[in-house]
mmJSON file of the N, C-alpha and C atoms, coordinates in Angstrom:
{"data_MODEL":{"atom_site":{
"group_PDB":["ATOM","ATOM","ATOM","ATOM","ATOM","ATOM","ATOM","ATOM","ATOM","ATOM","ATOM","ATOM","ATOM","ATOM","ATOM","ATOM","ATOM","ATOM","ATOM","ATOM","ATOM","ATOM","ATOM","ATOM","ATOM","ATOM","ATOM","ATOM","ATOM","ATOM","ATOM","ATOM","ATOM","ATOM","ATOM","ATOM","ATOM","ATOM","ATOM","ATOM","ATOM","ATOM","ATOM","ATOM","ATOM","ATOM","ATOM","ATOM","ATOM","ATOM","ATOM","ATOM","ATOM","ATOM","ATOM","ATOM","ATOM","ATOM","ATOM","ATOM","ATOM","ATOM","ATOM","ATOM","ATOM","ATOM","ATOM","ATOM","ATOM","ATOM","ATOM","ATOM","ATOM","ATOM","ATOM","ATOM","ATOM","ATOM","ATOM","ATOM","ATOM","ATOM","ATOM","ATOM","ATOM","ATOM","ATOM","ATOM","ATOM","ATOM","ATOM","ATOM","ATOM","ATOM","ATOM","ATOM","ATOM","ATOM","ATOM","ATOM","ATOM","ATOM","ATOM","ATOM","ATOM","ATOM","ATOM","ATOM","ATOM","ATOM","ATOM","ATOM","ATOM","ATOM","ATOM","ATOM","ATOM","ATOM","ATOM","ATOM","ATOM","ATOM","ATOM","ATOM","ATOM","ATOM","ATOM","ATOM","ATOM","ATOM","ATOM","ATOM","ATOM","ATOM","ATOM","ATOM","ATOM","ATOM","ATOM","ATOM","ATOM","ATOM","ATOM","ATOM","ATOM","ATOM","ATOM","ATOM","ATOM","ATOM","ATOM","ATOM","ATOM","ATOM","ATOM","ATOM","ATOM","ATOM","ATOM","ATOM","ATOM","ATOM","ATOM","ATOM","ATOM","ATOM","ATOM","ATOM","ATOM","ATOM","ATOM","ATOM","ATOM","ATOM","ATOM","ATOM","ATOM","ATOM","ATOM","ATOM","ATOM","ATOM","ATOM","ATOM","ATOM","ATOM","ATOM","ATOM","ATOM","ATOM","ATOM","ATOM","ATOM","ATOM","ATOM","ATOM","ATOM","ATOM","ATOM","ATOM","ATOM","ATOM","ATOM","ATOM","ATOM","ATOM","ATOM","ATOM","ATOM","ATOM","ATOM","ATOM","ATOM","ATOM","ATOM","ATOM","ATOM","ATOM","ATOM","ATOM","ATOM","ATOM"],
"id":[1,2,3,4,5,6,7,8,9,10,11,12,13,14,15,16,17,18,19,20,21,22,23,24,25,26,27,28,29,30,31,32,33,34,35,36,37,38,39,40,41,42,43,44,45,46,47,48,49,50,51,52,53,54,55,56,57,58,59,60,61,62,63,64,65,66,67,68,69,70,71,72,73,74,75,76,77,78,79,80,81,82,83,84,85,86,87,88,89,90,91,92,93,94,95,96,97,98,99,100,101,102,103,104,105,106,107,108,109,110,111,112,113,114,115,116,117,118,119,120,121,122,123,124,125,126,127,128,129,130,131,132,133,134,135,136,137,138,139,140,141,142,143,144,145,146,147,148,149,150,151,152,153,154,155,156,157,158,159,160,161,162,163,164,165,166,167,168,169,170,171,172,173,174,175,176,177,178,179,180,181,182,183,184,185,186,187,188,189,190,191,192,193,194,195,196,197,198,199,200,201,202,203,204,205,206,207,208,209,210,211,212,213,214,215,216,217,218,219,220,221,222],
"type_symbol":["N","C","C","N","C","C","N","C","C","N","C","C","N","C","C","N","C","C","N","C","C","N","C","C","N","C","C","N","C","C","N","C","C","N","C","C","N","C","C","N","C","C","N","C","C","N","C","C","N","C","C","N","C","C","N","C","C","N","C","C","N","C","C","N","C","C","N","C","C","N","C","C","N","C","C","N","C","C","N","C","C","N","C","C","N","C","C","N","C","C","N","C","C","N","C","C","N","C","C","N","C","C","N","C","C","N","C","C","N","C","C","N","C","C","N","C","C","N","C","C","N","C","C","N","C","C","N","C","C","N","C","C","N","C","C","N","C","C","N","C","C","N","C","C","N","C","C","N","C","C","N","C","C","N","C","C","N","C","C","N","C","C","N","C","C","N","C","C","N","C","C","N","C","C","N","C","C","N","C","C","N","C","C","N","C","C","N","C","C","N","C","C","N","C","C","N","C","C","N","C","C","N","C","C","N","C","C","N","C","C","N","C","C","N","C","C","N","C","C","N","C","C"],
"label_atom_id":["N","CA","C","N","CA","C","N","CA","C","N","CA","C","N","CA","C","N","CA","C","N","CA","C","N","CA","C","N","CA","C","N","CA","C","N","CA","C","N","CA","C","N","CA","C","N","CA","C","N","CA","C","N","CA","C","N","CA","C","N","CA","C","N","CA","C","N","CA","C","N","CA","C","N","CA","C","N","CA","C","N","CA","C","N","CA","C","N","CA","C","N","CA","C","N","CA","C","N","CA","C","N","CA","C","N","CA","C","N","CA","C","N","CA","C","N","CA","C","N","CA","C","N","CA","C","N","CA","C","N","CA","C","N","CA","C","N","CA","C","N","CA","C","N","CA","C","N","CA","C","N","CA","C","N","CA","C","N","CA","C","N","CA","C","N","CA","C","N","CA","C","N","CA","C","N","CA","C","N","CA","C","N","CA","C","N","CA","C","N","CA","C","N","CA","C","N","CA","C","N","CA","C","N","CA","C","N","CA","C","N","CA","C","N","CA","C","N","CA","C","N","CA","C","N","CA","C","N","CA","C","N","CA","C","N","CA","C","N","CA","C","N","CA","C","N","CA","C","N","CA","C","N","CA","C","N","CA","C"],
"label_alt_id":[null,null,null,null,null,null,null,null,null,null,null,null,null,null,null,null,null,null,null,null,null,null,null,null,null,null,null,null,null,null,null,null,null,null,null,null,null,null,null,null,null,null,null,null,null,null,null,null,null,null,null,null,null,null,null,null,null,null,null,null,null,null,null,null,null,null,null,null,null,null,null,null,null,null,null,null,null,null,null,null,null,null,null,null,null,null,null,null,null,null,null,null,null,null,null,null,null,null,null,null,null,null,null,null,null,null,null,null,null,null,null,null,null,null,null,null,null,null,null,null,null,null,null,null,null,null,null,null,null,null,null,null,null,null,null,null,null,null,null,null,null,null,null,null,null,null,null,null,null,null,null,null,null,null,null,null,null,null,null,null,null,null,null,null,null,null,null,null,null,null,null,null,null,null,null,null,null,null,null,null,null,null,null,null,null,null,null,null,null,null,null,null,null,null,null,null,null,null,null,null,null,null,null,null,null,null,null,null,null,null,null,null,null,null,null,null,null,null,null,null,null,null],
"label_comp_id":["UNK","UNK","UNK","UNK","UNK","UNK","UNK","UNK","UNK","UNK","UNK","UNK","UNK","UNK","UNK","UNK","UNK","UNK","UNK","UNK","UNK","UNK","UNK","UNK","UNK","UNK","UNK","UNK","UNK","UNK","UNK","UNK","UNK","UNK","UNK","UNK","UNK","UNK","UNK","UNK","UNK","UNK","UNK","UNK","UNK","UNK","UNK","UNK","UNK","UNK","UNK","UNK","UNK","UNK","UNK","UNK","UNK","UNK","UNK","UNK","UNK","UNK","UNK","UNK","UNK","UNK","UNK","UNK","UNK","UNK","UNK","UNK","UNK","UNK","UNK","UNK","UNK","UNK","UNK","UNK","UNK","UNK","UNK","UNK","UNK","UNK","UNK","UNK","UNK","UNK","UNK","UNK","UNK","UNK","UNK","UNK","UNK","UNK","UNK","UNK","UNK","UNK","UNK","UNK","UNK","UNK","UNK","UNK","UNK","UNK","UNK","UNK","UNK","UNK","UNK","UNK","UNK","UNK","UNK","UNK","UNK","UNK","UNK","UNK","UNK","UNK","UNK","UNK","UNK","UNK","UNK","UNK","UNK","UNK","UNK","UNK","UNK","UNK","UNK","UNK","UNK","UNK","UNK","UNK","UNK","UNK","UNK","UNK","UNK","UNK","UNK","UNK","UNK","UNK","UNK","UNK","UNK","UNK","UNK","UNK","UNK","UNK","UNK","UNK","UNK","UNK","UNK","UNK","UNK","UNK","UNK","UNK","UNK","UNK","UNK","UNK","UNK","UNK","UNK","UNK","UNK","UNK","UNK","UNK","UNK","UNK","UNK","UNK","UNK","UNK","UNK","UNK","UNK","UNK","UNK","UNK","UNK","UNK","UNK","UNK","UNK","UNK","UNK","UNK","UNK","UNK","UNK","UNK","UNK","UNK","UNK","UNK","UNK","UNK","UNK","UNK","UNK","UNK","UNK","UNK","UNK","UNK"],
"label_asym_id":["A","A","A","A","A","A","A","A","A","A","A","A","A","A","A","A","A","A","A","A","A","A","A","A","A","A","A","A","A","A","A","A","A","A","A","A","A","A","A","A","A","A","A","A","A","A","A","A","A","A","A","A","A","A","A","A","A","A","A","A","A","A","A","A","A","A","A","A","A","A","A","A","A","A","A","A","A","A","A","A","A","A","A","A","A","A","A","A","A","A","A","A","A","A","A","A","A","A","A","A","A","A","A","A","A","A","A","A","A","A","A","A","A","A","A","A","A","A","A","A","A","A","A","A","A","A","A","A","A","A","A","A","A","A","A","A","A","A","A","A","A","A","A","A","A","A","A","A","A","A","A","A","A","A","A","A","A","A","A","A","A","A","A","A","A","A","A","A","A","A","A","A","A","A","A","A","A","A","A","A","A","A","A","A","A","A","A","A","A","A","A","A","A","A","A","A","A","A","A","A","A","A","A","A","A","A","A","A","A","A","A","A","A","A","A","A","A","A","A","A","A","A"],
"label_entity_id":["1","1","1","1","1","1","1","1","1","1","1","1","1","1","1","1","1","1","1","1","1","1","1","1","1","1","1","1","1","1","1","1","1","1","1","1","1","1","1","1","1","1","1","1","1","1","1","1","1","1","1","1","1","1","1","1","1","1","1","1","1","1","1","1","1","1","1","1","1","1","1","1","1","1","1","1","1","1","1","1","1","1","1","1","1","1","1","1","1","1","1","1","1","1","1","1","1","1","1","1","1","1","1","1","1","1","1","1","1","1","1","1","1","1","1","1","1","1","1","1","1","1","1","1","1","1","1","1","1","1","1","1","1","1","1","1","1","1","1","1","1","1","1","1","1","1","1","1","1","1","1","1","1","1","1","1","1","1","1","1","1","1","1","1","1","1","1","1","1","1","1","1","1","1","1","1","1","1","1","1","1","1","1","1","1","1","1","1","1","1","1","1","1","1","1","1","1","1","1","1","1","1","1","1","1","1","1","1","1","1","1","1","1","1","1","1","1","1","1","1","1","1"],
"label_seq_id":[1,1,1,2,2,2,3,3,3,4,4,4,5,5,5,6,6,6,7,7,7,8,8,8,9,9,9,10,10,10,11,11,11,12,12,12,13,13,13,14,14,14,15,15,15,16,16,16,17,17,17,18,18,18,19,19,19,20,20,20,21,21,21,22,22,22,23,23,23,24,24,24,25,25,25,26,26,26,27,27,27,28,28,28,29,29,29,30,30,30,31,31,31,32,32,32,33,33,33,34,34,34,35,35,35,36,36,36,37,37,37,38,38,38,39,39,39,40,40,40,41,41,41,42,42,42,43,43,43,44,44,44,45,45,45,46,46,46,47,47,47,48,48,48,49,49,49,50,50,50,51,51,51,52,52,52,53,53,53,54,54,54,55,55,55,56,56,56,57,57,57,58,58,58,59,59,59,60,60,60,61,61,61,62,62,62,63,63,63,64,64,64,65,65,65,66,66,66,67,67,67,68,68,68,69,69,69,70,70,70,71,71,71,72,72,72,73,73,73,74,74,74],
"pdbx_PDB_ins_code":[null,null,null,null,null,null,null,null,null,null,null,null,null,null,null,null,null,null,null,null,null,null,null,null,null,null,null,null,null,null,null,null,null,null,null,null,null,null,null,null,null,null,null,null,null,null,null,null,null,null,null,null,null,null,null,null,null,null,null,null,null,null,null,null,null,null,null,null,null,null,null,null,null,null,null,null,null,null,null,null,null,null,null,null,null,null,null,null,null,null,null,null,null,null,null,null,null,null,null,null,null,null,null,null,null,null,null,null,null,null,null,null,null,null,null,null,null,null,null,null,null,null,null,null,null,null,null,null,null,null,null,null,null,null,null,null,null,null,null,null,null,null,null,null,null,null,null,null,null,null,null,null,null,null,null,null,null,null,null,null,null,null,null,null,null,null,null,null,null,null,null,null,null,null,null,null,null,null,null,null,null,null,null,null,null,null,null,null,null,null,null,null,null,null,null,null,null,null,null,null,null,null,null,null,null,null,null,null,null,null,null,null,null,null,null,null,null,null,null,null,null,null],
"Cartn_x":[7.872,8.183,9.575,10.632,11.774,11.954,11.005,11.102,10.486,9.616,8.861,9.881,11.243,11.868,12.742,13.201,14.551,13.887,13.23,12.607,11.566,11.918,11.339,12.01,11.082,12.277,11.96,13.124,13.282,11.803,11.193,9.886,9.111,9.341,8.302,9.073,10.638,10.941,10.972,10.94,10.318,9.078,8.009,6.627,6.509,7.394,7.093,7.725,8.989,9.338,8.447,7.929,7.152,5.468,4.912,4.387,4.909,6.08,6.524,6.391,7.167,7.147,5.567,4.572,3.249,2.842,3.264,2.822,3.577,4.772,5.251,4.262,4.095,3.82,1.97,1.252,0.148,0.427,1.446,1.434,2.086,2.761,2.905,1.821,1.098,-0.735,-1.134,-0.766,-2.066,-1.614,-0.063,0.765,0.572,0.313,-0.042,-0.946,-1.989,-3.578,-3.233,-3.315,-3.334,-2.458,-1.096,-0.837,-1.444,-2.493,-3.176,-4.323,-4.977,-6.108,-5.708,-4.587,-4.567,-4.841,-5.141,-6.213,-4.825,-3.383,-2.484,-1.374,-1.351,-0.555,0.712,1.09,2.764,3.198,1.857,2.907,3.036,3.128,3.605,5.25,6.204,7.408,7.465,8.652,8.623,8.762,8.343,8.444,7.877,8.356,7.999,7.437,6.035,4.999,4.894,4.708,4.04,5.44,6.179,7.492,8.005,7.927,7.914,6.987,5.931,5.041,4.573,5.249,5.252,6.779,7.976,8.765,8.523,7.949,7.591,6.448,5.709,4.626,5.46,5.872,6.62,8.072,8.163,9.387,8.686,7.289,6.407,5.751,5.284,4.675,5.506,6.97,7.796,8.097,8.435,8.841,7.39,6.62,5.677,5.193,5.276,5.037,6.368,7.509,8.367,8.276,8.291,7.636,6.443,5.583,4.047,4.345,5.179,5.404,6.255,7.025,7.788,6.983,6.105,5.004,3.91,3.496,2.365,3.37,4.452,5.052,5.709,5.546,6.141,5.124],
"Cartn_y":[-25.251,-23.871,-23.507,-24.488,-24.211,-23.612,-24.478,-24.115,-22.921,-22.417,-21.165,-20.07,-19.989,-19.096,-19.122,-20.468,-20.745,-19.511,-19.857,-18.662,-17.441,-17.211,-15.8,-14.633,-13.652,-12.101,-11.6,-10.38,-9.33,-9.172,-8.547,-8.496,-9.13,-10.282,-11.304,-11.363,-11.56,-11.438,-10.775,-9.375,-8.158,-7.943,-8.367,-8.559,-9.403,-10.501,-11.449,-10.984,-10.234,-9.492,-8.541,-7.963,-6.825,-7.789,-8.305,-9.012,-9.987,-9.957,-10.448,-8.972,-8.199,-6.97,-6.854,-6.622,-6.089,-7.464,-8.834,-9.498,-9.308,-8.958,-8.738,-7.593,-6.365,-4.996,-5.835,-6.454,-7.045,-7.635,-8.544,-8.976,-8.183,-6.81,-6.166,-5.197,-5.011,-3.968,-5.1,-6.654,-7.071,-6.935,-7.296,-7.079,-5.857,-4.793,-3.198,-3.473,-3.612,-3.789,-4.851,-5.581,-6.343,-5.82,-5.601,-4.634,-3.556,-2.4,-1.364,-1.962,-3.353,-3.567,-4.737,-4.369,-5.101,-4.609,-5.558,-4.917,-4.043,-4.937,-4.377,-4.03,-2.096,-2.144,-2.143,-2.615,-2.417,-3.708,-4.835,-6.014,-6.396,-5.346,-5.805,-5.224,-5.684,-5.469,-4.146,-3.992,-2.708,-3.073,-2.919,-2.856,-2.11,-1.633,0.081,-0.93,-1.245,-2.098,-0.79,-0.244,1.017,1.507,2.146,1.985,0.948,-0.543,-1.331,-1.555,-1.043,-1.519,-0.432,1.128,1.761,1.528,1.224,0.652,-0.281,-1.671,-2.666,-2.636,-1.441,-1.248,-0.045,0.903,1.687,0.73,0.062,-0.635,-1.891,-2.533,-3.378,-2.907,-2.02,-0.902,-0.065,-0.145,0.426,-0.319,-1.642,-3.093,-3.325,-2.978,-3.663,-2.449,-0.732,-0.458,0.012,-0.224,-0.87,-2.299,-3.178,-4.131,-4.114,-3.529,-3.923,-3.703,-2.732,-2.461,-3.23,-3.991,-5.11,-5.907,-6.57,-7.47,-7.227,-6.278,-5.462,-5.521,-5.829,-5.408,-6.965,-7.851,-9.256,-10.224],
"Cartn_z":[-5.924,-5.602,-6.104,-5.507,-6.52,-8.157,-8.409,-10.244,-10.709,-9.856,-9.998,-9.563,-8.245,-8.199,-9.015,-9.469,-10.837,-11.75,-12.468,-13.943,-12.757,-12.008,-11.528,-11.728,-12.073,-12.682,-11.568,-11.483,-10.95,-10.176,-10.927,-10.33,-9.706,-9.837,-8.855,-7.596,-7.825,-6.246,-5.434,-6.305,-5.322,-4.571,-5.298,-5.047,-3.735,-3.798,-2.955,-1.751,-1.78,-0.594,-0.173,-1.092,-0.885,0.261,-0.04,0.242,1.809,1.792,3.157,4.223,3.599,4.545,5.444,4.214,4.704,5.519,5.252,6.005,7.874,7.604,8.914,9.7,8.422,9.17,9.657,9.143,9.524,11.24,11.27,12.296,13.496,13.184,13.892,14.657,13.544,14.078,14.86,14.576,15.91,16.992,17.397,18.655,19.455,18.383,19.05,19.348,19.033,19.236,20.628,20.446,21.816,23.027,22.981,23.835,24.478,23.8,24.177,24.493,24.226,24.861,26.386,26.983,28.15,29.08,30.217,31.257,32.45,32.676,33.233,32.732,32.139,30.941,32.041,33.276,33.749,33.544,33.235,32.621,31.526,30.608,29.729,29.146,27.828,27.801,27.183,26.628,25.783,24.543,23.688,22.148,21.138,20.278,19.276,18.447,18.889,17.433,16.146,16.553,16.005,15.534,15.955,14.494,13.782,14.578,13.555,12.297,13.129,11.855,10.415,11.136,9.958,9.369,9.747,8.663,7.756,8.161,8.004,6.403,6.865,5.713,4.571,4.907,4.197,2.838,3.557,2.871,1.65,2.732,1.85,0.458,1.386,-0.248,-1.23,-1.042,-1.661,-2.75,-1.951,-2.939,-3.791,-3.138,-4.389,-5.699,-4.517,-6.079,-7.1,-6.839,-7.468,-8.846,-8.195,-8.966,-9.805,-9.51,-10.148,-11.587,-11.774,-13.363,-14.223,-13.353,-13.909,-14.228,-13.272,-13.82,-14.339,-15.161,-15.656,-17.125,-17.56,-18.72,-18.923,-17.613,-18.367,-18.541],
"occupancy":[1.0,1.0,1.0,1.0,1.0,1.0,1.0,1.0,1.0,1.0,1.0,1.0,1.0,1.0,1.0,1.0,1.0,1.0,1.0,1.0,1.0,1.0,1.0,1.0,1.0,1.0,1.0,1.0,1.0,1.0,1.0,1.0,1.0,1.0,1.0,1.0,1.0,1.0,1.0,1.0,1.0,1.0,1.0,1.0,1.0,1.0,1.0,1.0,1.0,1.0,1.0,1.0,1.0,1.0,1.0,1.0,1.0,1.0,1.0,1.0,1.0,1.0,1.0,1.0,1.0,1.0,1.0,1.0,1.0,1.0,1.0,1.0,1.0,1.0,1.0,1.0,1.0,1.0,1.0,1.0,1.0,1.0,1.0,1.0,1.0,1.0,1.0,1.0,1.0,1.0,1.0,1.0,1.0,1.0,1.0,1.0,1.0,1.0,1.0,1.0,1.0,1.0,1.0,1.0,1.0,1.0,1.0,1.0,1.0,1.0,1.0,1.0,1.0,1.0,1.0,1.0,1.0,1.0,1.0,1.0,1.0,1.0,1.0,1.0,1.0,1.0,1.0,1.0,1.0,1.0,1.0,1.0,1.0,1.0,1.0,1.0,1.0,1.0,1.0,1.0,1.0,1.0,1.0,1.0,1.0,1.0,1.0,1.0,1.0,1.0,1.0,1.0,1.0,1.0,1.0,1.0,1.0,1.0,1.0,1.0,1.0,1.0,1.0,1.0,1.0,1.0,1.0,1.0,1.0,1.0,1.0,1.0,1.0,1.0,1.0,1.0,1.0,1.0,1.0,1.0,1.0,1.0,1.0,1.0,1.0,1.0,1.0,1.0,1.0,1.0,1.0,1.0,1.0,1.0,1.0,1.0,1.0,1.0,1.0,1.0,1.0,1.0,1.0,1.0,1.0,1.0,1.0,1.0,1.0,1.0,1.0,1.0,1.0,1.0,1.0,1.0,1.0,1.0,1.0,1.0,1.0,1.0],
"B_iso_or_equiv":[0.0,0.0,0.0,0.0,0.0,0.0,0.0,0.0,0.0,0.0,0.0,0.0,0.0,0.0,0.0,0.0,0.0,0.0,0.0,0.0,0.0,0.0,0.0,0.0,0.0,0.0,0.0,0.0,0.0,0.0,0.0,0.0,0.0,0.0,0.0,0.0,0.0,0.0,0.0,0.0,0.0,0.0,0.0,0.0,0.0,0.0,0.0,0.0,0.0,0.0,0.0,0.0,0.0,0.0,0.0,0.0,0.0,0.0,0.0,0.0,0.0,0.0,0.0,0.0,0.0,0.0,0.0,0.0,0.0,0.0,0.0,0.0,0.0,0.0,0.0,0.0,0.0,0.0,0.0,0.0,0.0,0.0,0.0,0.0,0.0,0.0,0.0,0.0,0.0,0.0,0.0,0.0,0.0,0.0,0.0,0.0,0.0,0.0,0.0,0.0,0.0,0.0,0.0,0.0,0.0,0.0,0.0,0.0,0.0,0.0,0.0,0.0,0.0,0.0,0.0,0.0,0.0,0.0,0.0,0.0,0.0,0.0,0.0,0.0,0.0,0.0,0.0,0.0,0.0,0.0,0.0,0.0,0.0,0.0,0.0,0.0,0.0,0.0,0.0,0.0,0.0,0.0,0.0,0.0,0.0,0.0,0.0,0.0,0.0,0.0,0.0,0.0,0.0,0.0,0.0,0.0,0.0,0.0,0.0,0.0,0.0,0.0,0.0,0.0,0.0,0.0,0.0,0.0,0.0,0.0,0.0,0.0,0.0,0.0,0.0,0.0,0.0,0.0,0.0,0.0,0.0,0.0,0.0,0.0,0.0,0.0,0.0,0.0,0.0,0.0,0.0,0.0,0.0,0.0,0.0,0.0,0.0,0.0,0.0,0.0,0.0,0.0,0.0,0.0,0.0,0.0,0.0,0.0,0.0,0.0,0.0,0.0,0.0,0.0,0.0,0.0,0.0,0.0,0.0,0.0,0.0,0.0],
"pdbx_formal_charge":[null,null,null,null,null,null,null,null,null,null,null,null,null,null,null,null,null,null,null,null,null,null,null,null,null,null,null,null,null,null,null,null,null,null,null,null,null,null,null,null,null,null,null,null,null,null,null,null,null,null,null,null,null,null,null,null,null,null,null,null,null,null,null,null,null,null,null,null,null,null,null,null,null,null,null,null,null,null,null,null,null,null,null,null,null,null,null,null,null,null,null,null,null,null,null,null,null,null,null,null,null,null,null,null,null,null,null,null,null,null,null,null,null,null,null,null,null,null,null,null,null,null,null,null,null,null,null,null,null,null,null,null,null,null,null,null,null,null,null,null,null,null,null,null,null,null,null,null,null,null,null,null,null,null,null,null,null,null,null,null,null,null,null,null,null,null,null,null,null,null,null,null,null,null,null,null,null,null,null,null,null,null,null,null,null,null,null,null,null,null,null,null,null,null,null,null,null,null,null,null,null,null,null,null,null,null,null,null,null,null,null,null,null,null,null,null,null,null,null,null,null,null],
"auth_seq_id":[1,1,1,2,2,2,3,3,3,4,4,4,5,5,5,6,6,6,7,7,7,8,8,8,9,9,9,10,10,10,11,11,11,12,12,12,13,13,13,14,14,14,15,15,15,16,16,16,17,17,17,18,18,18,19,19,19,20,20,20,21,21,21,22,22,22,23,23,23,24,24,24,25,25,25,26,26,26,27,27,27,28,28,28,29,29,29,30,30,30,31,31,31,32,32,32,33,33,33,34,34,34,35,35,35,36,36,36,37,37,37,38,38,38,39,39,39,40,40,40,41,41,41,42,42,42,43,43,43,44,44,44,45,45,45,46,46,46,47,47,47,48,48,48,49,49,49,50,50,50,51,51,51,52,52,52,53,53,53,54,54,54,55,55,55,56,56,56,57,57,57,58,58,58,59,59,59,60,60,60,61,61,61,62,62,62,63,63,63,64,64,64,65,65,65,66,66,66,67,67,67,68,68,68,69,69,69,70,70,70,71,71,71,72,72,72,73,73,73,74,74,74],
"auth_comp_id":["UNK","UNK","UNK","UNK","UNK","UNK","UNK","UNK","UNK","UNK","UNK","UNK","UNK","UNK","UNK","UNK","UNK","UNK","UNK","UNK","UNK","UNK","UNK","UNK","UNK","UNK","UNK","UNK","UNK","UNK","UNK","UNK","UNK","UNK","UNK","UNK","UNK","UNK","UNK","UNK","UNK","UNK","UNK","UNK","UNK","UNK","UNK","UNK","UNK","UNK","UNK","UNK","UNK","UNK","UNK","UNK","UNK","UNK","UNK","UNK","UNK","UNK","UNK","UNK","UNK","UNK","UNK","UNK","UNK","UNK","UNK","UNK","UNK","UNK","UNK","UNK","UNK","UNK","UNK","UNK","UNK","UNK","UNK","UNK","UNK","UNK","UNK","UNK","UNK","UNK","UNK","UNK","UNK","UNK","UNK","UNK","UNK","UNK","UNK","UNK","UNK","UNK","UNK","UNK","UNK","UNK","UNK","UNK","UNK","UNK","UNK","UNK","UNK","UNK","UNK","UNK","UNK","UNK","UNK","UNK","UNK","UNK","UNK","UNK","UNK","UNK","UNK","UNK","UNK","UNK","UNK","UNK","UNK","UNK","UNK","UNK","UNK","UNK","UNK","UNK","UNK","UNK","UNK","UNK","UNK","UNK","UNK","UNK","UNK","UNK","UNK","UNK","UNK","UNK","UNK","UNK","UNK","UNK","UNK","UNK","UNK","UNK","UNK","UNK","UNK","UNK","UNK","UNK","UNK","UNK","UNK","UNK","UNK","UNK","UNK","UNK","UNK","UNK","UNK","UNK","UNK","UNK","UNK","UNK","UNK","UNK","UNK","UNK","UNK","UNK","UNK","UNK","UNK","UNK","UNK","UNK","UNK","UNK","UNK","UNK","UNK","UNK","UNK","UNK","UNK","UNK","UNK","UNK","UNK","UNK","UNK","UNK","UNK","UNK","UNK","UNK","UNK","UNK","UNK","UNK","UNK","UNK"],
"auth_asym_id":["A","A","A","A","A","A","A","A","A","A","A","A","A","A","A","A","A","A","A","A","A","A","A","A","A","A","A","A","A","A","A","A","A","A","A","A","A","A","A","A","A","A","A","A","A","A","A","A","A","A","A","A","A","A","A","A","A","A","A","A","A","A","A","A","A","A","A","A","A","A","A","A","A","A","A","A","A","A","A","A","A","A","A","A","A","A","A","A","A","A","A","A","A","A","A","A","A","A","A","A","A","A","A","A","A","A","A","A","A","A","A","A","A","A","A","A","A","A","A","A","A","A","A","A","A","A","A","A","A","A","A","A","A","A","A","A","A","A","A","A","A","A","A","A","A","A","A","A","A","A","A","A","A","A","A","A","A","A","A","A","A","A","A","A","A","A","A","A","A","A","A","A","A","A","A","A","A","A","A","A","A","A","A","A","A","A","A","A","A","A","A","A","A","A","A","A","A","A","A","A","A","A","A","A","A","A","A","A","A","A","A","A","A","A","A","A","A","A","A","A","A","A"],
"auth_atom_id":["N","CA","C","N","CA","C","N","CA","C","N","CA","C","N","CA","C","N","CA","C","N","CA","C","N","CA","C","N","CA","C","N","CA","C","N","CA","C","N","CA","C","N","CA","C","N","CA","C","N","CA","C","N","CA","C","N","CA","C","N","CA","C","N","CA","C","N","CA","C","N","CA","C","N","CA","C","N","CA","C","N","CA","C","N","CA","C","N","CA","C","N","CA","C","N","CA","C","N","CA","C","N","CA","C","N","CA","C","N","CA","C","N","CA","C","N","CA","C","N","CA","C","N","CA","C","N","CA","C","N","CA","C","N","CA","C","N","CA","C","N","CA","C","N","CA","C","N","CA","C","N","CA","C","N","CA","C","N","CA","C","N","CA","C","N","CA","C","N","CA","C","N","CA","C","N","CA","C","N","CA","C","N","CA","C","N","CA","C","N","CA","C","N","CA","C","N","CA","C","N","CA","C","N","CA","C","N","CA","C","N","CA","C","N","CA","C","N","CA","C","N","CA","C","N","CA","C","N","CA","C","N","CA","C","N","CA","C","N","CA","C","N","CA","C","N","CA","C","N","CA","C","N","CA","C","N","CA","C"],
"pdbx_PDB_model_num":[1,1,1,1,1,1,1,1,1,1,1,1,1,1,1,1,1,1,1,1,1,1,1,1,1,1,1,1,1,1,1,1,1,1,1,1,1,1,1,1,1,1,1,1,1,1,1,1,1,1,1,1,1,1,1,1,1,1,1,1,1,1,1,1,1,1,1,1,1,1,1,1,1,1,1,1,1,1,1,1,1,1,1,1,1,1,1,1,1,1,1,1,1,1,1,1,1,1,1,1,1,1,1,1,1,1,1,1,1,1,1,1,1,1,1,1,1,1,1,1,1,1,1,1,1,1,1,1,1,1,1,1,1,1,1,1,1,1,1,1,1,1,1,1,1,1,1,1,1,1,1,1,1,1,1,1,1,1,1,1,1,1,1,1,1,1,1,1,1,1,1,1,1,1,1,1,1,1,1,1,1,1,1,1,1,1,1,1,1,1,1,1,1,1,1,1,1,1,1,1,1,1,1,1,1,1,1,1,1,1,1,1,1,1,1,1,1,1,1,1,1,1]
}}}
């Protein structure tokens, strides 16, 4: 894996961030989802899944369609 980020351009490391983001914003929709399907919603904590997870995807999909044209041209 090292040697693959040594010679990685611009673009791939974006992609791969880009690709982390949506993986966060993924694991943020299940946390919402499970939160709204509990049987006693006063025990559960507070947390903005749902603005996390539209930053999370907004920023993912930014980075990638950013990139795609870097790697579509290398």
């Amino acid at each position: 894996m090292h040697q693959f980020l040594t010679f990685a351009s611009d673009a791939d490391i974006l992609a791969m961030w880009g690709v982390a983001f949506l993986g966060l914003a993924a694991f943020t929709l299940i946390m919402d989802r499970r939160r709204n399907r509990r049987a006693r919603i006063d025990r559960i904590g507070w947390m903005p899944w749902t603005g996390l997870f539209l930053t999370f995807a907004v920023i993912g999909g930014g980075l990638l369609a950013v990139a795609i044209p870097g790697i579509l041209r290398g």
